[in-house]
C-alpha positions in Angstrom: 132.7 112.1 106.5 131.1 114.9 104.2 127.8 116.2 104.6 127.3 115.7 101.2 128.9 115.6 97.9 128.7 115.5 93.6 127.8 112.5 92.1 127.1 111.0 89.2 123.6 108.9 88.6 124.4 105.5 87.8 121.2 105.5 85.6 121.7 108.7 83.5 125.4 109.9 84.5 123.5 113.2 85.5 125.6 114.8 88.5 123.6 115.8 91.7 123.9 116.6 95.1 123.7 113.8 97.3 123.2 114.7 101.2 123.7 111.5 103.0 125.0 114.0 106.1 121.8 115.3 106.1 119.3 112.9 104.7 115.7 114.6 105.0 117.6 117.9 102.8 118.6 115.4 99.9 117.1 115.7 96.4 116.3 111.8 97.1 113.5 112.6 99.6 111.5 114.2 96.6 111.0 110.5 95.6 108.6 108.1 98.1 109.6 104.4 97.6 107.9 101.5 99.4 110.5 98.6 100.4 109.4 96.7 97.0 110.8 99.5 95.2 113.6 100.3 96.7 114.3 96.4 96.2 113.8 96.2 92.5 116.3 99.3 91.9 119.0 97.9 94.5 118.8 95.2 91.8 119.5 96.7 88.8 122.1 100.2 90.4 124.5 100.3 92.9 124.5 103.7 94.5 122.2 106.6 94.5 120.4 107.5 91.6 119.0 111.6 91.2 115.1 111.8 91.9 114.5 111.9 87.9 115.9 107.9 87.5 114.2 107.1 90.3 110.7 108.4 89.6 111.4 106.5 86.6 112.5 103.5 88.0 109.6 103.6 90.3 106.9 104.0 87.6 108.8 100.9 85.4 108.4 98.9 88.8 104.7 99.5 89.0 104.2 98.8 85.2 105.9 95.1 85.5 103.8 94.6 88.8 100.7 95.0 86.6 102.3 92.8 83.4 102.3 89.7 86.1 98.9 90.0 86.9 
């Protein structure tokens, strides 16, 4: 398997780097999730998305957190 290779975000189509052979050098690790989070955007993409979408997705998790309380 490759150490890592272009892809396209599912979210925004951007095209990134993604590292899977070596994890803790992937743009991913720029973005902290809790398990919640990393939940709610299994959800809605399949694949990895670049740290941009998932900031964002992130942030529109903690927003409809608050709208149910």
């Amino acid at each position: 398997m490759a150490e890592h290779e272009t892809v396209s975000c599912p979210r925004c189509n951007k095209a990134f780097e993604c590292r899977v052979g070596s994890i803790l050098r992937c743009q991913c690790q720029e973005v902290t999730l809790n398990e919640e989070e990393r939940i709610y955007i299994a959800e809605h993409y399949a694949g990895c998305l670049c740290a941009s979408c998932m900031q964002v997705m992130k942030e529109q998790y903690r927003l409809e957190q608050l709208q149910k309380r």
